[in-house]
Each structure stands twice: as structure tokens, then as C-alpha cells.
C-alpha positions as CSV (number, residue, x, y, z in Angstrom):
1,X,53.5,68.0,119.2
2,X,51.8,71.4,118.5
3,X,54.0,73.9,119.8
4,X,52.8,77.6,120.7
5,X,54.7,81.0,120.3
6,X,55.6,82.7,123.2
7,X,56.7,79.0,124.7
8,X,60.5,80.8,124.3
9,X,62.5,84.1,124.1
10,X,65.5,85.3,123.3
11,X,67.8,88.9,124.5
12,X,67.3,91.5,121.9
13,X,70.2,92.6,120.0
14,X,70.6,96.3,120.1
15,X,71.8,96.6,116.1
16,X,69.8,93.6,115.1
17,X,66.5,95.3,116.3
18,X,66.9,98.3,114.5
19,X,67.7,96.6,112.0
20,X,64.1,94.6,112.2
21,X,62.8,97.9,113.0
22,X,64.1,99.2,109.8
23,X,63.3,96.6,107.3
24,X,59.5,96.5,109.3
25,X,58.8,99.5,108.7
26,X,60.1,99.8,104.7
27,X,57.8,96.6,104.2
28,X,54.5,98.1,105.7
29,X,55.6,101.1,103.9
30,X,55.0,99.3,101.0
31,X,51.0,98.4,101.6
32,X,50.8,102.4,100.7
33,X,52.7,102.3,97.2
34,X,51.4,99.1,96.2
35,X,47.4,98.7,97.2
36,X,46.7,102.5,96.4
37,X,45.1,103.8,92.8
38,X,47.5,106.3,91.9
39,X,45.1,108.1,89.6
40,X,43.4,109.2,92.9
41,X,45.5,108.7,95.6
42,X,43.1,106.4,97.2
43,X,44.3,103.5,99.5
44,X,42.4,99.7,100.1
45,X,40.6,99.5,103.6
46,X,42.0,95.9,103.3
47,X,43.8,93.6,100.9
48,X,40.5,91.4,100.5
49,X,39.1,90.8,96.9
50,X,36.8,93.9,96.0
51,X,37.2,96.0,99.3
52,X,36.8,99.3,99.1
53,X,39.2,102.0,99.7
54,X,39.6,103.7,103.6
55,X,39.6,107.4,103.5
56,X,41.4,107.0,107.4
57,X,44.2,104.5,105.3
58,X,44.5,107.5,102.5
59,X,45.0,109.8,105.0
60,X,48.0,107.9,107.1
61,X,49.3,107.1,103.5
62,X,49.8,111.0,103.0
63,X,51.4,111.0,106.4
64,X,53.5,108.0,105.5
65,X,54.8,109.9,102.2
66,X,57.2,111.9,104.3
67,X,58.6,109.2,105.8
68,X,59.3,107.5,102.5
69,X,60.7,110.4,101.5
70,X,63.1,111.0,104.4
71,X,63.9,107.1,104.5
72,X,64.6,106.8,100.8
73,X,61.5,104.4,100.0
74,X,60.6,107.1,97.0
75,X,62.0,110.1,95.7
76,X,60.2,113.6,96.7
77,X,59.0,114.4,93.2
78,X,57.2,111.0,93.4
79,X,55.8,111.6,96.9
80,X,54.3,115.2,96.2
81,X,53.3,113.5,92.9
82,X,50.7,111.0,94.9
83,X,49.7,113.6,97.7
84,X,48.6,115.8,95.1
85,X,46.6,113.6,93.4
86,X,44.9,113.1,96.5
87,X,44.5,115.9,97.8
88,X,43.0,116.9,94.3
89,X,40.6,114.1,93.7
90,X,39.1,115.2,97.6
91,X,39.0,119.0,96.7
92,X,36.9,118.3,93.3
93,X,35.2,114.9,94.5
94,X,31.0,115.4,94.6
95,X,30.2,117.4,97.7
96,X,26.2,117.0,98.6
97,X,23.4,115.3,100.1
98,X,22.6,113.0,97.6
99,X,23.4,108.8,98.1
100,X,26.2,108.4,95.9
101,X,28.5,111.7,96.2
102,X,32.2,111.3,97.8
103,X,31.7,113.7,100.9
104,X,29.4,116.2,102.3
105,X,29.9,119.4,104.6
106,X,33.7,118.8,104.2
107,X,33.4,115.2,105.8
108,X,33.5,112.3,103.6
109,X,32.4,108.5,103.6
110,X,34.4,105.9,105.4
111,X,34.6,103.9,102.5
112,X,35.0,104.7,98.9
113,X,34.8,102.5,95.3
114,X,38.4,102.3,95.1
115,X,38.3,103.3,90.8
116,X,35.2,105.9,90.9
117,X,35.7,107.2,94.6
118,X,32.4,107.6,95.3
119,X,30.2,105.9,98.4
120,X,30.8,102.3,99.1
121,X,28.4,99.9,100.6
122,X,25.6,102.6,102.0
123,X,28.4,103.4,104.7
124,X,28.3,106.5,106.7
125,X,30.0,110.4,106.3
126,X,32.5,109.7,108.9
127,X,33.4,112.3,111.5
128,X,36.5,110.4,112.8
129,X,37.8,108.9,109.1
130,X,37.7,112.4,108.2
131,X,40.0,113.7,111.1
132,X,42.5,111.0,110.0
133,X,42.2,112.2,105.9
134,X,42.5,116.1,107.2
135,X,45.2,115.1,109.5
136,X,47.1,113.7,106.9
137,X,46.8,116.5,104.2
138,X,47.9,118.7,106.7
139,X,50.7,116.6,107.4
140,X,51.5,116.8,103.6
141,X,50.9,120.6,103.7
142,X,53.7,121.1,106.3
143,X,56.2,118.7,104.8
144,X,56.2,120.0,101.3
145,X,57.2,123.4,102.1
146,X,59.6,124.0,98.7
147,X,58.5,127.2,96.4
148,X,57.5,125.5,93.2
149,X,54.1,125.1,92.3
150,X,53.3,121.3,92.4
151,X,54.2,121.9,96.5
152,X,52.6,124.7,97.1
153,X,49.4,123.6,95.3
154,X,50.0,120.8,98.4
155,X,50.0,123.6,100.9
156,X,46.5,124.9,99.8
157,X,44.6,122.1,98.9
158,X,45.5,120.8,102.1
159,X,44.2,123.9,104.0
160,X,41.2,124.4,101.4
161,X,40.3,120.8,102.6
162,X,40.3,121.8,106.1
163,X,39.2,125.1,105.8
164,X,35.5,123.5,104.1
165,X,34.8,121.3,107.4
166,X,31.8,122.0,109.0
167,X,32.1,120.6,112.3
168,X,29.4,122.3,114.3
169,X,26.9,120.9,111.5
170,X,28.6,117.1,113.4
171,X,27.3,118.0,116.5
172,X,23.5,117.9,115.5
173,X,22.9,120.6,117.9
174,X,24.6,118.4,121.1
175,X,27.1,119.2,122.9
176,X,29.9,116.2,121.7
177,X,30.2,115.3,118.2
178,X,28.3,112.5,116.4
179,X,29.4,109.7,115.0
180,X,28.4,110.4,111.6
181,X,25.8,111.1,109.0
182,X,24.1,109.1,106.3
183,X,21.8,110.5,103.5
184,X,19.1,107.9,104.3
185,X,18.6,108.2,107.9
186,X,20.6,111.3,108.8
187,X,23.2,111.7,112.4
188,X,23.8,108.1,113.7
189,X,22.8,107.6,117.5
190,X,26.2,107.6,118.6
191,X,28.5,110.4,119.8
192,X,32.3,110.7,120.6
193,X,32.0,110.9,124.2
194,X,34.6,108.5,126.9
195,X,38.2,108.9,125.6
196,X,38.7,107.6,122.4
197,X,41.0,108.3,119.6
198,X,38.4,111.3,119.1
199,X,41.4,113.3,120.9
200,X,42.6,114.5,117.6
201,X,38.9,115.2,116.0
202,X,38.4,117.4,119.2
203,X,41.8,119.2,118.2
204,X,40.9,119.6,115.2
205,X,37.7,120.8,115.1
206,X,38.4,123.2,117.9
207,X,41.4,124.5,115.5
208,X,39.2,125.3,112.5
209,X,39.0,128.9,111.4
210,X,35.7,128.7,109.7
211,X,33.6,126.3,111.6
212,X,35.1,125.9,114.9
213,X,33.7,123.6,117.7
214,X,33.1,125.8,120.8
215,X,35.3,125.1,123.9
216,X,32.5,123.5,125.8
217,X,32.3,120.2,123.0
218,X,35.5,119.5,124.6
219,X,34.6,119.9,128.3
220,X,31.5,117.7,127.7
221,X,33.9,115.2,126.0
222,X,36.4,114.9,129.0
223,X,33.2,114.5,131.4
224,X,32.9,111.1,130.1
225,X,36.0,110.1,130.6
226,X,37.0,106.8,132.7
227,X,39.8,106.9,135.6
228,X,40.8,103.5,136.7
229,X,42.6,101.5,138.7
230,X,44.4,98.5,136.7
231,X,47.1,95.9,137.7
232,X,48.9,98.2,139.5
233,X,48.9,101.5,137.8
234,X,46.1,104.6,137.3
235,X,45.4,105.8,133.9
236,X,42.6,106.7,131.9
237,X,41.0,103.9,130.7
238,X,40.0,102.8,127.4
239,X,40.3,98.8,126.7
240,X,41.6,98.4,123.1
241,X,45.3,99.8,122.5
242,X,44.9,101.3,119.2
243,X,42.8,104.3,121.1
244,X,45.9,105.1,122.8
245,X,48.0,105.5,119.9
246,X,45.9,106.8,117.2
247,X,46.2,110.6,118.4
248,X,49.5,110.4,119.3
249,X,50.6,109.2,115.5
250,X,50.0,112.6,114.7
251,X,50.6,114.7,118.1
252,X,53.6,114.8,120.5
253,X,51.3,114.7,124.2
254,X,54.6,114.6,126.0
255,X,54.3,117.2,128.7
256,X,51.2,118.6,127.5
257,X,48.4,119.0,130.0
258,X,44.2,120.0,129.8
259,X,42.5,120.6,132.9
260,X,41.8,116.5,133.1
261,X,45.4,115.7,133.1
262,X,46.4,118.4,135.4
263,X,44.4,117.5,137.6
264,X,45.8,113.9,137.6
265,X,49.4,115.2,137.8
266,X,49.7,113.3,134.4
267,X,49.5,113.7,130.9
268,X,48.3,111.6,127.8
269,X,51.8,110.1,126.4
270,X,52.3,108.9,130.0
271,X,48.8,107.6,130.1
272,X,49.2,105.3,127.0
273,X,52.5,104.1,128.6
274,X,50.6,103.1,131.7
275,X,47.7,101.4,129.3
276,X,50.6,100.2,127.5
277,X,52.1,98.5,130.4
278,X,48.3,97.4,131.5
279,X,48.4,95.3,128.2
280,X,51.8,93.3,129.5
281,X,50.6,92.7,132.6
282,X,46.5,91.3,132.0
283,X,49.0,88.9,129.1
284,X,51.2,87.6,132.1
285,X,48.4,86.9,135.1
286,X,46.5,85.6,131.3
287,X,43.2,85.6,133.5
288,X,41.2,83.7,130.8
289,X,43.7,81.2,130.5
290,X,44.3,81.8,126.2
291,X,47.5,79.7,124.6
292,X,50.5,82.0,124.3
293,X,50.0,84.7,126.2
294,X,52.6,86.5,128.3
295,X,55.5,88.7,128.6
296,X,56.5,88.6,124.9
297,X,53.4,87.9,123.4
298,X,50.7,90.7,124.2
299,X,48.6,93.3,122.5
300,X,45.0,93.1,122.2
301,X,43.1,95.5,120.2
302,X,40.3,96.5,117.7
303,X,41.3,93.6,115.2
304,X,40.3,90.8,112.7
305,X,39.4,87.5,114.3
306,X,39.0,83.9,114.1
307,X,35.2,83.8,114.6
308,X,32.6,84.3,114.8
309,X,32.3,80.3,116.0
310,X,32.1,78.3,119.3
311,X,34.9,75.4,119.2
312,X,35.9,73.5,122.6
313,X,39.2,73.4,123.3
314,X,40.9,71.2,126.2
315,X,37.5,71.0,127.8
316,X,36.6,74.0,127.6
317,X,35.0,75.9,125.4
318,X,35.7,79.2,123.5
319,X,33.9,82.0,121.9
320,X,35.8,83.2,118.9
321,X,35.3,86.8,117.5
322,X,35.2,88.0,114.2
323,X,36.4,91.6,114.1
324,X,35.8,93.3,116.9
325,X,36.8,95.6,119.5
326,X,38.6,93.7,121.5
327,X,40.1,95.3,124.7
328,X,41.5,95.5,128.2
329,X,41.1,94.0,131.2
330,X,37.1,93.9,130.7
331,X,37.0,92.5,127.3
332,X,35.9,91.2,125.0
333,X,39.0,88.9,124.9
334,X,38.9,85.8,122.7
335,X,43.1,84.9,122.6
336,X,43.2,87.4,119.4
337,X,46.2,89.6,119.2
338,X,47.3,92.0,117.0
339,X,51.5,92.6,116.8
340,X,50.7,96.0,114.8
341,X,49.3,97.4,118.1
342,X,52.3,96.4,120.1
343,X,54.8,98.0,117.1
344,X,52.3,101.5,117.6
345,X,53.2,101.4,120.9
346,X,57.3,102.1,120.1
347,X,57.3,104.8,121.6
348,X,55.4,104.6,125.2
349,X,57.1,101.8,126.4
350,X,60.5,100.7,124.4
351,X,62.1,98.5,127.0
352,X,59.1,96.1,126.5
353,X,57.7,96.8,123.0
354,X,61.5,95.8,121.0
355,X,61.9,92.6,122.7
356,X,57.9,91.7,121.8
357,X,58.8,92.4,118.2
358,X,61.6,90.7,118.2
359,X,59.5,87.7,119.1
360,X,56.2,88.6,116.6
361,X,59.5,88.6,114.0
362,X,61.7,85.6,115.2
363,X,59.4,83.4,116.9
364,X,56.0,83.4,116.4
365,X,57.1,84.3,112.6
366,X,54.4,86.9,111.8
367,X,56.4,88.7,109.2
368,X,57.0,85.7,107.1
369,X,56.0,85.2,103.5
370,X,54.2,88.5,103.8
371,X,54.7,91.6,101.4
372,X,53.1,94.2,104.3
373,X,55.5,93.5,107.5
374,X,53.2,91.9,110.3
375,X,50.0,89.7,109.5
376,X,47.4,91.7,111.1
377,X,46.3,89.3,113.9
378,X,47.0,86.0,115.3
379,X,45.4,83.5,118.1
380,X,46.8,81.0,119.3
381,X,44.5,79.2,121.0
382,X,42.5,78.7,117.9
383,X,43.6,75.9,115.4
384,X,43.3,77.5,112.6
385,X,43.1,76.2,109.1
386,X,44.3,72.2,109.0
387,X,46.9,72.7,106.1
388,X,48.4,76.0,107.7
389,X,52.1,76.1,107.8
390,X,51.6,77.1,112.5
391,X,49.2,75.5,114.5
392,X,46.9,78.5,115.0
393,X,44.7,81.0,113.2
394,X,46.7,83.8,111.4
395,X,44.8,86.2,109.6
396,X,44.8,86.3,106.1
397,X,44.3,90.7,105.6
398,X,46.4,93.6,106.0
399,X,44.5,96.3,106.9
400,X,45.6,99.9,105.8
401,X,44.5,100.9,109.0
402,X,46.9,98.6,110.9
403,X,50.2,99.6,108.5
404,X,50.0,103.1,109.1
405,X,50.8,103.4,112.8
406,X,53.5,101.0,111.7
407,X,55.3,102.8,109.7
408,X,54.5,106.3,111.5
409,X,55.2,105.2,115.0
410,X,58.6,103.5,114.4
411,X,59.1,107.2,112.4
412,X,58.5,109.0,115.4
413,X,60.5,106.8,117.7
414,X,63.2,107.1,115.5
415,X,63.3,110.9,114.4
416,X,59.8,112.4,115.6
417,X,59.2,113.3,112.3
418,X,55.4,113.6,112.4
419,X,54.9,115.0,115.5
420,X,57.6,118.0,114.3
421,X,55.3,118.3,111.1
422,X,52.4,119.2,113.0
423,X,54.0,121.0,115.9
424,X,54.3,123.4,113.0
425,X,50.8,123.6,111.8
426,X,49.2,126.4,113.4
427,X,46.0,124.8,113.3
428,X,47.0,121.7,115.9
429,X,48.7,124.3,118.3
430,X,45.4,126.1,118.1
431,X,43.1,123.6,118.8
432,X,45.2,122.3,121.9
433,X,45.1,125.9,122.8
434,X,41.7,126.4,123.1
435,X,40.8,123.1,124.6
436,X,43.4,124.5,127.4
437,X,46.4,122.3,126.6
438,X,49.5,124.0,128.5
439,X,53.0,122.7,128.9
440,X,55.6,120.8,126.5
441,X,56.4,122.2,123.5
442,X,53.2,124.7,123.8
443,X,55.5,126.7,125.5
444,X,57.2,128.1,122.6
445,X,53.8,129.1,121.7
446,X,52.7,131.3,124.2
447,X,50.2,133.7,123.1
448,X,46.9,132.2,124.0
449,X,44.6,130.6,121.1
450,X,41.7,133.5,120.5
């Protein structure tokens, strides 16, 4: 009899889950030592024969360094031995217009040949893989504070790096900031406008000291955004999870407030709870009727998938998705979900986040036989493969993407270590400053950002 895994549930031992939580996160930990070149610090987009390497998974690796560090997973001399490397091979990669360099105007590609580090598979200068590579030298640059000269090489390659962004050049003369640049056709179509994980690249750019976006990119970027109404609760909407956790990896929003949120009497840490909690409840009612869903079992997010194929199923008959961005309560929903997401979200909404894990570990068994923690994503309404050891489709990857969050969300949950780390960069505290973040811990920092 095929069985399914959220048919049961047990209480969640205090010291057992942080236990689970600890061993989790020294496993994903591991995707970072283990599928990265250490000649150039790069790290694999995904464990798939011949995939390239993800500038946005090098950049949570150098962010995830730290917490090896403080955790014991590697020694400090080994740690500042890899972030240097990478924050070398970035400083003297090929800068320029031409097809096959590593990075132009201070951005780089999204993907990168994993020996060479140059372009990968015609894709494009990424504005937003960027922010997650610049946020994560800058990371590196506050945690390697020592005086000796292997650390404070850190400190200024990691600045140099941000200092050589030209993020007005991103805006192609609009007011939000594009997508991204290729050499063949030049600035995609797209620009960073709804919310989005494009929180950060706003902060970011608007905390540059050379090339500064002006304060009105950020006004035209909150006049897209979305308030909703959602199974109970108001928040700013955006469907999949991961866009609200991937700023908040790197910045503590607790208390914080721009002229959105302060108009809403909220802020964004309490509006990725509510979205959080929006994610429990759509798997509970389960309005599309999808196997396994409900109070344990839950998350649904920009993941691998299944698809794409059409298989019916009980009479009815289902769309699978490859991988897509999959989101909620509008869709597109295809019985995919993705326990990484739910671990991300540690610390918005504990009370329902450690009991799903608990499952995703005990139950549903998505951490066995795995070097990398959690499998990336699981459905199961599909059948999967006919000689799998479970009844539905598990998929095969780990995405560098997806261990990341991991590792730094269980961190901050634990200690806060990464959001201290960039409470102490000057350039964060700036770039909240000037797109008129007040409250929280800006209140230690109260002379306004010129």
C-alpha cells in the first residue's frame, strides 16, 4: 500500500531538534567544502554532471565560512585561506565587454566554467547574483578583522570588489534596476520592480560610495509592490518563500521600517513571518487537493521539479513542472516542495518551522543517504521513478543555492551571526539609511546617511 509522508507526526523533542538542527546544518555545510574548486573559490550551481559554478552559491559559501569557523567545521587559517582565493580570482578575473570575460562594470555572469571561471552557457551579467557574491565578500571583510596580512588583504579585496560596481550603468537610464546585461543583445527586458529578494541589491547599490543608485530607484521599486489579503493575515505579497528569506540571510529587518512598512504599522521580518505562516495554511485547506500536504509538510518555492509532463493521477490529471517558480496562493503549484525553504524560514516562525523539520528528517526521510542535508525537492503526488526506495519523485540535485540559507539561517537563529557581521559594515547601514530605513538596531546609528 503506497503510503505518503505527512500521513503522521510526532512532538518535537526540545534537545533532539537541536540536535537535528545541528548535524543539518554541518551536512549542508559540507556542499561548500566539498563541490567548490579551491584554486578559485568557485562553488557548483548544482551537483549535476558538467554544471557550472553559481557566482550567488560562491557568494553564500564566503558567508557560510564564518559559520564554519565559529561551529568548528574548519579551522580560521583554512577559512580565510578559501575566501581569499576568491575574493582574488574576482578582483583579477577578465573585466570587459567582450563574450567570454568573467564580469563587466563590477557585475559578473550568473554562471561560470567551474576550472577557467569564465562565462558559462551565453548566460547573462547578473545584477542580483552579483548582490549575493558582494554580499558575501563583505561578509568575509567584516568577519576577518585579525591584523595579519592574509586577513586584511580580505578586508580590501572585499571592499575593492564593491567599491568597482557600477550600478547606475544597471539601470539603463530607468528608474529600477535591470535584470541584467549580455554582450550580444545588451540590458534584458526585465527590471527589479514588485518585492523581490531585490531588497538587498537596492541596499546595496544605494550604499555604494562610487556609483550609488539615487534614492528615487528605491521609491520606484516600493511603488510596485503588492499588499494582500491571504488566509487570514496582511502582508506584502510575493508567492515563492525563498523571496522572503533571501535578504534577510544577510540583514536583521527586525524593527526596521521604510516609508512602505511604516505606513503598514509593520516591518519586513514580520512580513516573512506572516508569508511564512501563509505557506502553512494554503498546505492545510490544500486547495488543489496534492498528496501530503498539511501542517507538517509545507513549503513551496522557486525549486527543481518532476516535470515537465502530464500524468493522470486518481482521475485526475496533473501538470508537473520542471523548475520553476513555484509560489503562493496563486501558483503555479504542481504538489512540489522544497524542505530547504521551510529550514530558511527558522527564524520567522519557529513554533512551526522545528516540528516541519523534524518530519522532512524523521518521516518523510529527506535527509537520508544524502552527503548535503535535505534533497532539494520532493512531490508526493508524483510517482516517481519505479525502483525508488519512497513512492514519490525526490530530486536527484543539491543546489548551492538551496544549502546556503541552510546553513546561514539555522546560524542566525542560533547566534545571529550574520546579521551582526553586516550590522557592522558601514555600507549596509548606509544603504538602509538612504532608502529611509529607521528603527531597530539603526538606532545606534543615528547620524543620517549623506
Amino acid at each position: 500500500m503506497r503510503s505518503h509522508p505527512s500521513k503522521t507526526h510526532r512532538l518535537v523533542n526540545t534537545s533532539a531538534m537541536e540536535d537535528d538542527l545541528a548535524v543539518l546544518q554541518r551536512e549542508t555545510f559540507d556542499y561548500f567544502i566539498l563541490e567548490a574548486n579551491p584554486a578559485n573559490g568557485l562553488v557548483l550551481d548544482k551537483t549535476e554532471a558538467n554544471s557550472p559554478a553559481s557566482i550567488a552559491a560562491t557568494g553564500l559559501a564566503l558567508a557560510c565560512y564564518p559559520v564554519g569557523v565559529e561551529r568548528g567545521f574548519m579551522t580560521r587559517a583554512a577559512a580565510a585561506e578559501r575566501t581569499l582565493a576568491t575574493l582574488r580570482f574576482f578582483w583579477n578575473s577578465p573585466q570587459g565587454p567582450e563574450p567570454d570575460a568573467t564580469g563587466y562594470r563590477g557585475f559578473y555572469y550568473h554562471f561560470l566554467d567551474m576550472q577557467t571561471g569564465r562565462r558559462a552557457w551565453q548566460c547573462e551579467l547578473s545584477t542580483i547574483d552579483s548582490t549575493f557574491l558582494l554580499a558575501g565578500a563583505l561578509a568575509a571583510g567584516q568577519y576577518f578583522d585579525a591584523d595579519t596580512e592574509g586577513e586584511a588583504e580580505i578586508r580590501s579585496l572585499a571592499e575593492a570588489l564593491y567599491h568597482q560596481v557600477d550600478w547606475r550603468w544597471a539601470q539603463d537610464r530607468g528608474e529600477t534596476v535591470t535584470h541584467g546585461w549580455t554582450p550580444e543583445h545588451g540590458f534584458l527586458e526585465y527590471r527589479w520592480e514588485g518585492y523581490d529578494e531585490a531588497l538587498l541589491l537596492y541596499v546595496l547599490g544605494l550604499g555604494s560610495p562610487t556609483h550609488p543608485l539615487p534614492r528615487s530607484s528605491y521609491t520606484a521599486w516600493s511603488a510596485t509592490f503588492r499588499w494582500e489579503h491571504c488566509y487570514g493575515y496582511d502582508y506584502l505579497y510575493a508567492g515563492p518563500l525563498f523571496i522572503h528569506q533571501l535578504s534577510h540571510v544577510w540583514i536583521d529587518f527586525r524593527g526596521l521600517q521604510d516609508a512602505f512598512m511604516r505606513g503598514k504599522g509593520s516591518d519586513y521580518f514580520e512580513n516573512s513571518r506572516r508569508a511564512t505562516l501563509v505557506q502553512q495554511r494554503y498546505a492545510i485547506e490544500n486547495p488543489r487537493g496534492f498528496e501530503g500536504y498539511g501542517e507538517h509538510c509545507w513549503g513551496i518555492t522557486a525549486s527543481d521539479g518532476p516535470g515537465p509532463s502530464t500524468l493522470k493521477l486518481k482521475g485526475i490529471e496533473r501538470r508537473f513542472l520542471a523548475y520553476a517558480a513555484r509560489g503562493v496562493p496563486y501558483g503555479p503549484d504542481d504538489g512540489t516542495l522544497a524542505p530547504w525553504a521551510v529550514a530558511a524560514s527558522l527564524p520567522f516562525a519557529p513554533e512551526i518551522v522545528r516540528p516541519t523539520i523534524s518530519f522532512c528528517i524523521h518521516q518523510a526521510k529527506l535527509k537520508a543517504a544524502k552527503a548535503y542535508g535535505f534533497k532539494a525537492a520532493f512531490n508526493p503526488t508524483h510517482p516517481g521513478a519505479p525502483d525508488a526506495a519512497v513512492d514519490w519523485w525526490v530530486s536527484p540535485w543539491h543546489f548551492g543555492l538551496d544549502e546556503g540559507p541552510i546553513v546561514l539561517m539555522i546560524e542566525n537563529d542560533r547566534s545571529g551571526l550574520l546579521w551582526r557581521l553586516m550590522r557592522s559594515c558601514r555600507y549596509i547601514r548606509s544603504g538602509l539609511q538612504r532608502a529611509g530605513f529607521e528603527g531597530g538596531w539603526l538606532r545606534k546609528f543615528d547620524r543620517p546617511a549623506a
